[in-house]
Backbone as a ProteinNet text record, in pm:
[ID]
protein_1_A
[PRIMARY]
XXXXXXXXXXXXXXXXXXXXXXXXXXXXXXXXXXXXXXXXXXXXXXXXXXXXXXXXXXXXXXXXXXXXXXXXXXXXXXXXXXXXXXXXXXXXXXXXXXXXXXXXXXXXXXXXXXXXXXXXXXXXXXXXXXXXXXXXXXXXXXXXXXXXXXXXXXXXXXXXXXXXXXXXXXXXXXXXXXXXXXXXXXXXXXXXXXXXXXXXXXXXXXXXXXXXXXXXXXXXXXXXXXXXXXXXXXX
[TERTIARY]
-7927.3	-7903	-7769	-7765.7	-7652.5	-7620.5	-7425	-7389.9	-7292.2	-7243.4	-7135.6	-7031.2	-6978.6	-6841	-6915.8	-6782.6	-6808.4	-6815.8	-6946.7	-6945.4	-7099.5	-7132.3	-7286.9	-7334.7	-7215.2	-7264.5	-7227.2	-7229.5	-7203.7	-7319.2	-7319.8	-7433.8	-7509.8	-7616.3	-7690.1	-7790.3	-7744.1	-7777.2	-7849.8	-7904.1	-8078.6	-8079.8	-8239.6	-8205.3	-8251.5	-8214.5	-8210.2	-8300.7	-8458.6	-8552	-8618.7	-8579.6	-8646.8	-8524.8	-8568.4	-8463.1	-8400.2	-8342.2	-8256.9	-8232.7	-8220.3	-8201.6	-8063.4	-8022.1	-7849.2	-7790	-7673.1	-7598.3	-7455.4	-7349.2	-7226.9	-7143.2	-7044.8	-6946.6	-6797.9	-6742.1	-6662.6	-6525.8	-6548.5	-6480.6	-6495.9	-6414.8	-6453.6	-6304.5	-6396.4	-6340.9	-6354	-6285.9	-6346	-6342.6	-6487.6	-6547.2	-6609.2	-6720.5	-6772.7	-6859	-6842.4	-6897.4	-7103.4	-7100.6	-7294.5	-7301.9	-7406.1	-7461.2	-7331.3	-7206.5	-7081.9	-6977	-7008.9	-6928.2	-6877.5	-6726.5	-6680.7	-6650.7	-6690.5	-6649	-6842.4	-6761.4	-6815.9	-6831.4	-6928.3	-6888.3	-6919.9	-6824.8	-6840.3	-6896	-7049.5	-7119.1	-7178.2	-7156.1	-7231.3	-7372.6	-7341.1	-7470.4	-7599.2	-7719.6	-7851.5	-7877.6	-7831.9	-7836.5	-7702.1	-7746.9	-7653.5	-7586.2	-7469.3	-7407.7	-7304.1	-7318.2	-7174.2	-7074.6	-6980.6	-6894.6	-6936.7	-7054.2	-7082.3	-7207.6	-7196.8	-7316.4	-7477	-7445.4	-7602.2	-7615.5	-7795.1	-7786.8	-7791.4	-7777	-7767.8	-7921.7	-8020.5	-8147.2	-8189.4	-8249.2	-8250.8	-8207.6	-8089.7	-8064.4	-7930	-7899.5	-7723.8	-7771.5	-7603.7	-7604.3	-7581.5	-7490.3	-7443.5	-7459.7	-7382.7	-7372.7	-7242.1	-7221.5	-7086.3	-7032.6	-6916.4	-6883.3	-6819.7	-6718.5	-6636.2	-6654.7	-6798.5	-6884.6	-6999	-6998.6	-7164.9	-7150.7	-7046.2	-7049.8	-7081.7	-7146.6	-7170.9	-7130.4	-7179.5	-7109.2	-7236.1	-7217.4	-7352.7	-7220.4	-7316.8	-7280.2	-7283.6	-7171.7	-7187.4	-7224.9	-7260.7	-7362.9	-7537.4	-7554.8	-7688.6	-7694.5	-7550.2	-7565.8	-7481.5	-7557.6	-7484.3	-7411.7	-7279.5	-7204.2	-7150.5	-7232.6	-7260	-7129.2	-7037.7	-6905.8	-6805.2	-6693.6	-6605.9	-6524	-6495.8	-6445.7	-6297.6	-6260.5	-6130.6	-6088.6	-5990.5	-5896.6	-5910.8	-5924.5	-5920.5	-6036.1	-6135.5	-6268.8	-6347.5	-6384.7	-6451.8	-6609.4	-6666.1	-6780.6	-6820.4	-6982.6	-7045.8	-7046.2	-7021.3	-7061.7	-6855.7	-6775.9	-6606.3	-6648.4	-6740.8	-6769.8	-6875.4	-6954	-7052.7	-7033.1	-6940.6	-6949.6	-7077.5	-7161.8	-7276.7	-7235.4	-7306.5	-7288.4	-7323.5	-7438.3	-7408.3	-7337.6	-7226.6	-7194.2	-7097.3	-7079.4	-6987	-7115.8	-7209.9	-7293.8	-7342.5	-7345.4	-7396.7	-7589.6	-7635.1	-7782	-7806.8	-7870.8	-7931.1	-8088	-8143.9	-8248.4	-8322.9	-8390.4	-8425.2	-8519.4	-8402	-8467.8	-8432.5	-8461.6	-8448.4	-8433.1	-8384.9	-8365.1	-8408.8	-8415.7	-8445.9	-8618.3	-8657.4	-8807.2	-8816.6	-8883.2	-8926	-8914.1	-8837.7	-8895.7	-8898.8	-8969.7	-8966	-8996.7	-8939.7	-8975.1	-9092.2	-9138.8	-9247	-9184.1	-9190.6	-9137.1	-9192.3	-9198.6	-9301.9	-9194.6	-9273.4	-9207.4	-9207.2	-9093.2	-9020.8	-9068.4	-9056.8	-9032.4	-9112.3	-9182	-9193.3	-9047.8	-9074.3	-8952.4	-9001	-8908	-8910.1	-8886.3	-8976.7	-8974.8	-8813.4	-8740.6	-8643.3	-8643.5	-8624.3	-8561.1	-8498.1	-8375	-8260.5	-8202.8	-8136.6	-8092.9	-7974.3	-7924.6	-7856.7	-7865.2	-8034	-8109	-8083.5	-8040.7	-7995.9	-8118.1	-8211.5	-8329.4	-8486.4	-8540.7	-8634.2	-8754.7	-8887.5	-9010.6	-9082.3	-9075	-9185.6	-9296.3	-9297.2	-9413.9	-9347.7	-9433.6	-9375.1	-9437.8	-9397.2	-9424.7	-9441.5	-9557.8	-9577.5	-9546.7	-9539.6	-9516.1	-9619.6	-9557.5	-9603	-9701.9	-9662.8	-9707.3	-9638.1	-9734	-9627.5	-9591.2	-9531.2	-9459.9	-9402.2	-9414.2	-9321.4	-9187.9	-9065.5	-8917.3	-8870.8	-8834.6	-8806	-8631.4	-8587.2	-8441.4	-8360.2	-8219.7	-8156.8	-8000.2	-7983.5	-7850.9	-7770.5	-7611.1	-7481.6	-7428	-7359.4	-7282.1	-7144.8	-6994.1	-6863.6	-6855.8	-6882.2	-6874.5	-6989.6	-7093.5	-7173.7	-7311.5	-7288.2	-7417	-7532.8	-7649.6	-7828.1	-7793.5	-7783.7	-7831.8	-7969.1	-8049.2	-8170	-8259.8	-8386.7	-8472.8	-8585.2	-8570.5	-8664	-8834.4	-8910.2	-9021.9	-9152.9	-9263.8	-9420.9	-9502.1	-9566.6	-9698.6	-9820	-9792.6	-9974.8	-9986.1	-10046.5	-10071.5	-10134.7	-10225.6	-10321.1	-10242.4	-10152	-10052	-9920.4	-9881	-9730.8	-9651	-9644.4	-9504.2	-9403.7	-9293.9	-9179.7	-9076.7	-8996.5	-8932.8	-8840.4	-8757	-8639.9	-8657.4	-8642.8	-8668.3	-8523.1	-8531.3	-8409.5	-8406.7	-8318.2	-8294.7	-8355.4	-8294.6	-8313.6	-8451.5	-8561.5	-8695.3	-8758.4	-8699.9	-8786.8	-8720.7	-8805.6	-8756.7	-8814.1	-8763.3	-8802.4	-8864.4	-8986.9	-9048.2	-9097.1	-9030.9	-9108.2	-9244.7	-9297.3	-9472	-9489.1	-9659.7	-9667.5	-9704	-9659.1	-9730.4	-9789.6	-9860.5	-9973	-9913.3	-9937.3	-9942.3	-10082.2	-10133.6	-10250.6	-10296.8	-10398.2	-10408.7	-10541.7	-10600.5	-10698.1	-10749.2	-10867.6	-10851	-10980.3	-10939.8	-10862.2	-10734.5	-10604.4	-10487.6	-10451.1	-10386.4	-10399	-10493.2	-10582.4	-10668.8	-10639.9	-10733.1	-10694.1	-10851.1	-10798.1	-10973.3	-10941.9	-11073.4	-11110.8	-11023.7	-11013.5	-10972.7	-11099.3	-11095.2	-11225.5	-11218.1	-11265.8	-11290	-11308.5	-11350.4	-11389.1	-11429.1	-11422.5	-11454.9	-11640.9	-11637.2	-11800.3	-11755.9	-11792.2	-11804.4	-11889	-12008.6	-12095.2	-12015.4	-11882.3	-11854.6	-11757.7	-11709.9	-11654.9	-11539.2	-11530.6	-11380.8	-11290.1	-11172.7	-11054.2	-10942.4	-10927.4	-10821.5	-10840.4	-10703.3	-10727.5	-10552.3	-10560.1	-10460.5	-10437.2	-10383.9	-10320	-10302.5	-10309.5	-10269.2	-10126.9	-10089	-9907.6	-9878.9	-9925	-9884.3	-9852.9	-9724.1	-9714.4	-9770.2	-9811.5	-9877.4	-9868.1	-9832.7	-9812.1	-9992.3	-9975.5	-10126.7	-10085.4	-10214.6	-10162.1	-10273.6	-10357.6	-10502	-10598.6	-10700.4	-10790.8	-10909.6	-11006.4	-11183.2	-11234.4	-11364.2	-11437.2	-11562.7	-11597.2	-11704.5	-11828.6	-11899.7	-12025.9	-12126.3	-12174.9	-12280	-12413.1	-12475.3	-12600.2	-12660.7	-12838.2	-12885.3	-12941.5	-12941.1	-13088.9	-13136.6	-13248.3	-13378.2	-13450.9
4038.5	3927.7	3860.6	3698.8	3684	3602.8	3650.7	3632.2	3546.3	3540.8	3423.9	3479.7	3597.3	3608.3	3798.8	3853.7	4032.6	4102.3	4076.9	4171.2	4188.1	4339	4334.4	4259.6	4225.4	4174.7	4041.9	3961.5	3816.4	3749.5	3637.6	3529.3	3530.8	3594.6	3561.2	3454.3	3379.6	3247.5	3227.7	3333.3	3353.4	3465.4	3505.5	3614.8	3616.4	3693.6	3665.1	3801.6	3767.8	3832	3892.8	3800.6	3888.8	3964.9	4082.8	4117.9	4046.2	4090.1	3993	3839.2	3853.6	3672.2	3615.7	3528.1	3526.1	3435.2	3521.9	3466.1	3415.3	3334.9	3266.2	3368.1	3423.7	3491.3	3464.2	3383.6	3292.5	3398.4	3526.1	3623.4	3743.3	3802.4	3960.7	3966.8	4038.7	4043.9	4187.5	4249.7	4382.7	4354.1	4409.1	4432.7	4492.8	4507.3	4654.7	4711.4	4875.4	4902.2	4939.1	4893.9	4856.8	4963.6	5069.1	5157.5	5224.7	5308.8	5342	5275.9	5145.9	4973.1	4926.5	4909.2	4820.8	4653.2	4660.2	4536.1	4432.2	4359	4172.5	4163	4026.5	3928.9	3801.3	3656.7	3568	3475.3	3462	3354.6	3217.6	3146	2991.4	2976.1	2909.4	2946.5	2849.2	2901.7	2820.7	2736.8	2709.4	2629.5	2493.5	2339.3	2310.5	2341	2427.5	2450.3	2342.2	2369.6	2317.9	2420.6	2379.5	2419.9	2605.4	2567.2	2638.6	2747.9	2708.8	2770	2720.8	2658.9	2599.8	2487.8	2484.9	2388.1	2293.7	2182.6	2037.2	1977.6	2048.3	1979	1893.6	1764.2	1703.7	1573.4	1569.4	1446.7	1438.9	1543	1527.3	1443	1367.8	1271.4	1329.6	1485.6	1544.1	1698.4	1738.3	1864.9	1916.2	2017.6	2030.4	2179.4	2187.8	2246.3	2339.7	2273.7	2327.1	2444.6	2412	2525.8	2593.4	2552.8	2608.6	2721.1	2856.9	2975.4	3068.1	3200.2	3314.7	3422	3542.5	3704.7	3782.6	3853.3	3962.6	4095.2	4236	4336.6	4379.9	4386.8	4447.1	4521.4	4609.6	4751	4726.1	4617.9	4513.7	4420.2	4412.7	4336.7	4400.4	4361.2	4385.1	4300.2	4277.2	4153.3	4218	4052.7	4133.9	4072.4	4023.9	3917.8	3930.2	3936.2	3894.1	3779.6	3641.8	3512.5	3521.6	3423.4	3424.4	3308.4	3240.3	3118.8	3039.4	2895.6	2800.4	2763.3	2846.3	2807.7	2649.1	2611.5	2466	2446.8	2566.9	2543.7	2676.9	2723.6	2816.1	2913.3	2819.7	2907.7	2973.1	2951.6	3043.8	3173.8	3148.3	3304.5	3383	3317.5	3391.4	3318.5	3333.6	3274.8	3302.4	3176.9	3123.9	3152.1	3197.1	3192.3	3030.2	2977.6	2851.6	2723.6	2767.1	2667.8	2556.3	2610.4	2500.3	2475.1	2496.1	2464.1	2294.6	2192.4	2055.3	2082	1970.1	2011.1	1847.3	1830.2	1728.3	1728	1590.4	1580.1	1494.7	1517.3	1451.9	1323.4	1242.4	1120.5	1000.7	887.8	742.1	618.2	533.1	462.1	489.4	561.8	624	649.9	689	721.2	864.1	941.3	1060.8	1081	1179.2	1216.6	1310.9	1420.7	1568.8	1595.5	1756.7	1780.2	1904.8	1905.9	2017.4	2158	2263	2369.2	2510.9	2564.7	2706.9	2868.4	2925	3108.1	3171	3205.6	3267.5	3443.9	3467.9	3589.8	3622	3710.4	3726.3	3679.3	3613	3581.3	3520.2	3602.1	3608.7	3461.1	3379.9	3245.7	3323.4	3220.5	3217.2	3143	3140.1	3020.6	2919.6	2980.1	2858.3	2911.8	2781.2	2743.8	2878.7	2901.6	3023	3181.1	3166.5	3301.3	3435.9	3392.3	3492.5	3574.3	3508	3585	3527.5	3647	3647.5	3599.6	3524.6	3501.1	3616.4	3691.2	3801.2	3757.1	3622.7	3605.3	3608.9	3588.6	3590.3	3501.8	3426.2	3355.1	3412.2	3379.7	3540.6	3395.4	3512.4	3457	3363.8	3269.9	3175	3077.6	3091.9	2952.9	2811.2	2729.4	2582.1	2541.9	2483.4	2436.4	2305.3	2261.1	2086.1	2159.1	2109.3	2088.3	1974.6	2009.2	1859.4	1864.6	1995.3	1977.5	2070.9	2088.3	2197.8	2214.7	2382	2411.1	2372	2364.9	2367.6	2456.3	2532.9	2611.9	2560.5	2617.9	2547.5	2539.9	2634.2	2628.3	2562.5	2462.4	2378.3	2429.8	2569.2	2647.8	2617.5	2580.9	2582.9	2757.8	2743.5	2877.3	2868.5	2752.4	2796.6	2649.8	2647.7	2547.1	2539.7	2398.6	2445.8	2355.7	2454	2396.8	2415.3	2373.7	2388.5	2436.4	2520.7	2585.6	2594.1	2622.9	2643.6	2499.2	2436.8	2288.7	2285.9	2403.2	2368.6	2375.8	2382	2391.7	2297.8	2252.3	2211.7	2266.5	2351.9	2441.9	2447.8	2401.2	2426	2509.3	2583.6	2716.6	2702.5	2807.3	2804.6	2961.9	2940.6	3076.6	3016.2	3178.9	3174.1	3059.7	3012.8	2892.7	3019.9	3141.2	3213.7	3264.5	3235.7	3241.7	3144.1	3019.8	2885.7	2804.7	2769.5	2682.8	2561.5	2423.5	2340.3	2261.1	2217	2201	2064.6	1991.7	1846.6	1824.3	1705.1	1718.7	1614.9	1577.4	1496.6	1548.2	1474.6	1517.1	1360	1458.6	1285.1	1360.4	1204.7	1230.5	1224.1	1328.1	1321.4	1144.4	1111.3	1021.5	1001.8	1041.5	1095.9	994.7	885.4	825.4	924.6	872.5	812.5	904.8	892.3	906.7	1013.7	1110.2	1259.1	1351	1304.6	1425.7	1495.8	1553.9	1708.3	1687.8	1685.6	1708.6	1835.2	1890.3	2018.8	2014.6	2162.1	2190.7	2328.2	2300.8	2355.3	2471.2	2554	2624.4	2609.1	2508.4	2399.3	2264.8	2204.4	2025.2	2034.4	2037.8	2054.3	2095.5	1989.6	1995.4	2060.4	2155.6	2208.5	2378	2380.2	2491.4	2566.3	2687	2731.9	2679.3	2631.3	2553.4	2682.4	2632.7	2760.3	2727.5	2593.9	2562.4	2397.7	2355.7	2221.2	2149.5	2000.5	1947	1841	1798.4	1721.5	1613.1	1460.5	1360.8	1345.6	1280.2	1274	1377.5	1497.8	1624.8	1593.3	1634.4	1613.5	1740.4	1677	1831.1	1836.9	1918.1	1970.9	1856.8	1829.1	1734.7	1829.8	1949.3	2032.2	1950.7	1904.1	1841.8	1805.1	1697.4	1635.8	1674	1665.2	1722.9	1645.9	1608.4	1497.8	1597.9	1561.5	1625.4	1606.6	1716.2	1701.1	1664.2	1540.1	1474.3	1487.3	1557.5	1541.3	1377.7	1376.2	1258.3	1216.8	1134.7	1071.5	998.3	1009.6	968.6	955.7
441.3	348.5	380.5	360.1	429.4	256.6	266.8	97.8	127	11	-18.7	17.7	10.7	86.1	75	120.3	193.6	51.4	-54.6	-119.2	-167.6	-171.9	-193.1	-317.4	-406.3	-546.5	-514.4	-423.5	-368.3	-418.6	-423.9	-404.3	-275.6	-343.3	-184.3	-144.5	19.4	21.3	97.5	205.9	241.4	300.8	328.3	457.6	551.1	663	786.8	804.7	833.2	829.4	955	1071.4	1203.2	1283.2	1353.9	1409.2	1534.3	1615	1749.9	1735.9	1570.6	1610.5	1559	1673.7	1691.3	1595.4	1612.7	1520.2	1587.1	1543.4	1572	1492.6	1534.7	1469	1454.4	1356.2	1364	1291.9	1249.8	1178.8	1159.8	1127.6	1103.8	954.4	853.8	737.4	662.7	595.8	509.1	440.1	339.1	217.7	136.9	103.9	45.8	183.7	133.5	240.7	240.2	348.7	382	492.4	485.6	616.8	688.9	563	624.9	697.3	682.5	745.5	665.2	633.8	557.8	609.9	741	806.2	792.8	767.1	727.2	858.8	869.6	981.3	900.4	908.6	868.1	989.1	971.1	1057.1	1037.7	1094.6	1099.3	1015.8	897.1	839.1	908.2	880.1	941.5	813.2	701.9	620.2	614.1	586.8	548.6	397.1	358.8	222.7	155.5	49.3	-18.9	-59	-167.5	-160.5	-237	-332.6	-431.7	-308.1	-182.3	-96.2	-168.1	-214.3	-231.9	-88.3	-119.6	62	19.5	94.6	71.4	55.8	95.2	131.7	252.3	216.1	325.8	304.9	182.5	151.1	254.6	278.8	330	468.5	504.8	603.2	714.2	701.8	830.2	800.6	917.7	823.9	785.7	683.4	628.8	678.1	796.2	897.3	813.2	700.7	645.3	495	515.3	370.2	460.7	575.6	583.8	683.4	579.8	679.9	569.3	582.9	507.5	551	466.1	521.4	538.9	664.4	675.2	687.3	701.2	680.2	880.5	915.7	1046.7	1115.3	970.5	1034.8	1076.4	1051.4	1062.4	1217.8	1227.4	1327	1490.4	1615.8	1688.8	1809.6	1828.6	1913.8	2003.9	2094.3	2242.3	2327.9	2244.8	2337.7	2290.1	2332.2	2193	2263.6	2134.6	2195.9	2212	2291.6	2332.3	2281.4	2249.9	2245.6	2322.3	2290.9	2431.7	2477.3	2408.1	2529.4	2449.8	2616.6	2546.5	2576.1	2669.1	2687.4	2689.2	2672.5	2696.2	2807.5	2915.3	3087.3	3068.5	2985.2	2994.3	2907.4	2823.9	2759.9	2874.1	2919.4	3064.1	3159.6	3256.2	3391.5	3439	3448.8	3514.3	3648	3775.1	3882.9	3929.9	3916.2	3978.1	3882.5	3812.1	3752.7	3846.7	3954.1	4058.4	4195.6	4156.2	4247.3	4230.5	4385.2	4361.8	4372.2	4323.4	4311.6	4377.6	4410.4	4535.6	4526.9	4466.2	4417.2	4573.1	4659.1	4722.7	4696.1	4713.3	4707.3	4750.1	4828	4901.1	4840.4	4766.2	4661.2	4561.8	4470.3	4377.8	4388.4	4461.5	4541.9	4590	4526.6	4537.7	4672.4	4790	4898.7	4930.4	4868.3	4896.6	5025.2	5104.4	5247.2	5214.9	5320.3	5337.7	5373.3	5329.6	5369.8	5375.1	5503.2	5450.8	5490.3	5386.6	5350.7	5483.6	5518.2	5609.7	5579.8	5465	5364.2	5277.1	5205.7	5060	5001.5	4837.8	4826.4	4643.7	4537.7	4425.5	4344.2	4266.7	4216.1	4116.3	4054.2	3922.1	3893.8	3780.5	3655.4	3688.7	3800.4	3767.9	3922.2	3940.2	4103.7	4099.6	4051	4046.7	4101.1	4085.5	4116.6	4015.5	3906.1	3853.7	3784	3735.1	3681	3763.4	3779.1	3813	3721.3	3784.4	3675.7	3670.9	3752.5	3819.1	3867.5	3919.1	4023.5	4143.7	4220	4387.4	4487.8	4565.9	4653.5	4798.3	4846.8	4980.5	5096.8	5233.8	5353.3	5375.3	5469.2	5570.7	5464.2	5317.3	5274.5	5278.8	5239.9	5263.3	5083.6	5127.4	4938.3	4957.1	4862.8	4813.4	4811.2	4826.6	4864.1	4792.9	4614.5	4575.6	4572.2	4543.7	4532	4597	4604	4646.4	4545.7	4579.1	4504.5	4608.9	4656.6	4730.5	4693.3	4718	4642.5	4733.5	4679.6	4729.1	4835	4926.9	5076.5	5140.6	5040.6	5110.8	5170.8	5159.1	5192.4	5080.2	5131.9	5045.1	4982.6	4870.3	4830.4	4745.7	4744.6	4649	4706.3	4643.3	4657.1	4515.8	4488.2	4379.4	4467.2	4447.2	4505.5	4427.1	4480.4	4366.9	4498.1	4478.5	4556.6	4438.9	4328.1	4279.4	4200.2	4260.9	4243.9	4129.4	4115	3992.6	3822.7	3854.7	3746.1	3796.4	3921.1	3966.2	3914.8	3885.5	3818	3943.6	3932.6	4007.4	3965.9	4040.9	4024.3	4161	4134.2	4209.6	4323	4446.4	4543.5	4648.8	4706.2	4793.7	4878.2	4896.9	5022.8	5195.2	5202.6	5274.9	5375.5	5255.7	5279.9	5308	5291.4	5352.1	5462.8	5475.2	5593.1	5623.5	5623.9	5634.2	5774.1	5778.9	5887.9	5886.6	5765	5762.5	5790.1	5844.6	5856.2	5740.8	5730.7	5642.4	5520.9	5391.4	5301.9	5249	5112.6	5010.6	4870.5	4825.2	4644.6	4606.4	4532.1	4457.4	4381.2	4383.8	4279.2	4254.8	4097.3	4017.7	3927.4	3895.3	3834.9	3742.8	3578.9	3534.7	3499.1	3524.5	3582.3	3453.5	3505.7	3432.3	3471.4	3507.1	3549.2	3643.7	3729	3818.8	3912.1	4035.9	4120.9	4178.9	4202.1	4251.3	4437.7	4455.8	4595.5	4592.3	4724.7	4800	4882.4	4908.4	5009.3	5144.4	5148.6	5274.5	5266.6	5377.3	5363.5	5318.4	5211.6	5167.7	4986.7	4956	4787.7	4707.3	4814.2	4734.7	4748.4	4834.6	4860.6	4746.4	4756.9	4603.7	4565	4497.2	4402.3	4375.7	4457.7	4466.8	4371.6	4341.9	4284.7	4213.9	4176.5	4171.3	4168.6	4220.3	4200.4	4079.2	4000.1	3930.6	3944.9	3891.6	3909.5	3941.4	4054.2	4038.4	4131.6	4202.8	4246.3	4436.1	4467.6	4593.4	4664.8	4811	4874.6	4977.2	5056.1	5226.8	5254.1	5363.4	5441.9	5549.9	5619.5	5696.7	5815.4	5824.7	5913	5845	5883.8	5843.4	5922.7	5805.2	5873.4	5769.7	5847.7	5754.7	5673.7	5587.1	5515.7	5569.5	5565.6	5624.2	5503	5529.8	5441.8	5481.3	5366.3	5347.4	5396.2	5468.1	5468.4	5397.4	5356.3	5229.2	5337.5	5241	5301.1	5186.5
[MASK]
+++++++++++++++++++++++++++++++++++++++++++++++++++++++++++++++++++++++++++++++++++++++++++++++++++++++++++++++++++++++++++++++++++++++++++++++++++++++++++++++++++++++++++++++++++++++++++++++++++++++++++++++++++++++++++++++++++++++++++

C-alpha cells in the first residue's frame, strides 16, 4: 500500500498490486516499522496528487511534481541502484555500452539503399546495436539478409548490423558485424497489390509447388538468380 507519509496509520492513496513493478525512489525516511523495517521509501507517485494526496482526476492541466510522491514500506520493495548527484540522463546510472556508438542508416538522398549481406557464422539476433541482449533466435551460416544499418563504435570499427532474413514477418534485429559480410549483388522491393498484402514464396519456380514462406508488401530482398516458371498449356 502506498501512504501518505511513513506511517501504517497514514492515508492510504493506492496500491501497488503486481509484483516487479518499478518504482522511482526519490528518498529514504524512518517510520513505523513494516516486516522488521523501519525504513520508508518516498516514491514518485503513479497518480497525479494534491496537496491533501487526493488525485487530481483528469481535469488537471499538468502534473503536480511537487505533491505527487507517497511512502511504501522497504521491506516490500527491492532497489536495484542507488542514485548519485548530478546525473542528467538514464545511460550515467547504467552505462549503456553503445551509448557513444554512430549508427549510419544506409541511404542515397534520403532513398533507402540497403546492401546484401550473407552469414559468415552462426550468429545470435539482439535487441539493440549494442549487443547487449540476446532474442534467443539465431541466424545460421551462409544465409543472405537485407543490410539496412550499422553501429560505429569510437575507434570507427562496424560493431553490429541491423538486418531482416525472415521476410515473412521483416522483423529486423541487430547480429554481430563479425558474422556478416557484405557481398553487394542485386536486390528488389516486394510490391503486392492491393498494397499491404504478402505473396507466397515457393519451393520452386512452379506455383503449384509447396508454399515455404511469404514476403510482405514494401520488403527488401537479396535477388540471388532468375528461372522462369514452367507453364502449363491450354488448350
Amino acid at each position: 500500500m502506498a501512504r501518505a507519509s511513513a506511517s501504517n496509520s497514514s492515508k492510504a492513496v493506492y496500491n501497488i498490486k503486481n509484483m516487479e513493478t518499478p518504482v522511482i525512489v526519490v528518498a529514504e525516511v524512518t517510520g513505523d516499522y513494516v516486516a522488521g523495517s523501519n525504513v520508508w521509501y518516498k516514491i514518485v507517485s503513479d497518480k497525479n496528487l494534491n496537496s491533501n494526496k487526493d488525485s487530481y482526476g483528469s481535469y488537471a492541466s499538468k502534473f503536480d511534481w511537487e505533491n505527487s510522491y507517497v511512502y511504501v514500506p522497504s521491506a516490500y520493495f527491492k532497489k536495484i541502484n542507488t542514485a548519485k548527484s548530478g546525473l542528467k540522463d538514464v545511460s550515467d546510472v547504467y552505462p549503456y555500452q553503445g551509448r557513444d556508438y554512430q549508427y549510419s542508416y544506409y541511404n542515397d538522398s534520403n532513398t533507402l539503399t540497403p546492401k546484401v549481406g550473407l552469414t559468415t557464422n552462426d550468429t545470435m539476433y539482439y535487441y539493440d546495436g549494442g549487443l547487449l541482449e540476446e532474442t534467443g533466435k539465431k541466424l545460421l551460416k551462409n544465409k543472405y539478409v537485407m543490410v539496412y544499418d550499422r553501429a560505429v563504435d569510437t575507434n570507427n570499427k562496424v560493431v553490429s548490423y541491423l538486418v531482416s532474413s525472415d521476410y515473412k514477418h521483416d522483423q529486423k534485429e541487430w547480429v554481430s558485424a563479425a558474422n556478416i559480410k557484405l557481398v553487394g549483388g542485386t536486390y528488389g522491393k516486394q510490391t503486392v497489390i492491393p498494397v499491404g498484402y504478402s505473396s507466397n514464396v515457393f519451393v520452386s519456380a512452379n506455383e503449384k509447388s509447396t508454399i515455404v514462406s511469404g514476403i510482405y508488401d514494401g520488403t527488401y530482398l537479396p535477388v540471388l538468380g532468375e528461372k522462369l516458371e514452367m507453364m502449363e498449356k491450354l488448350i
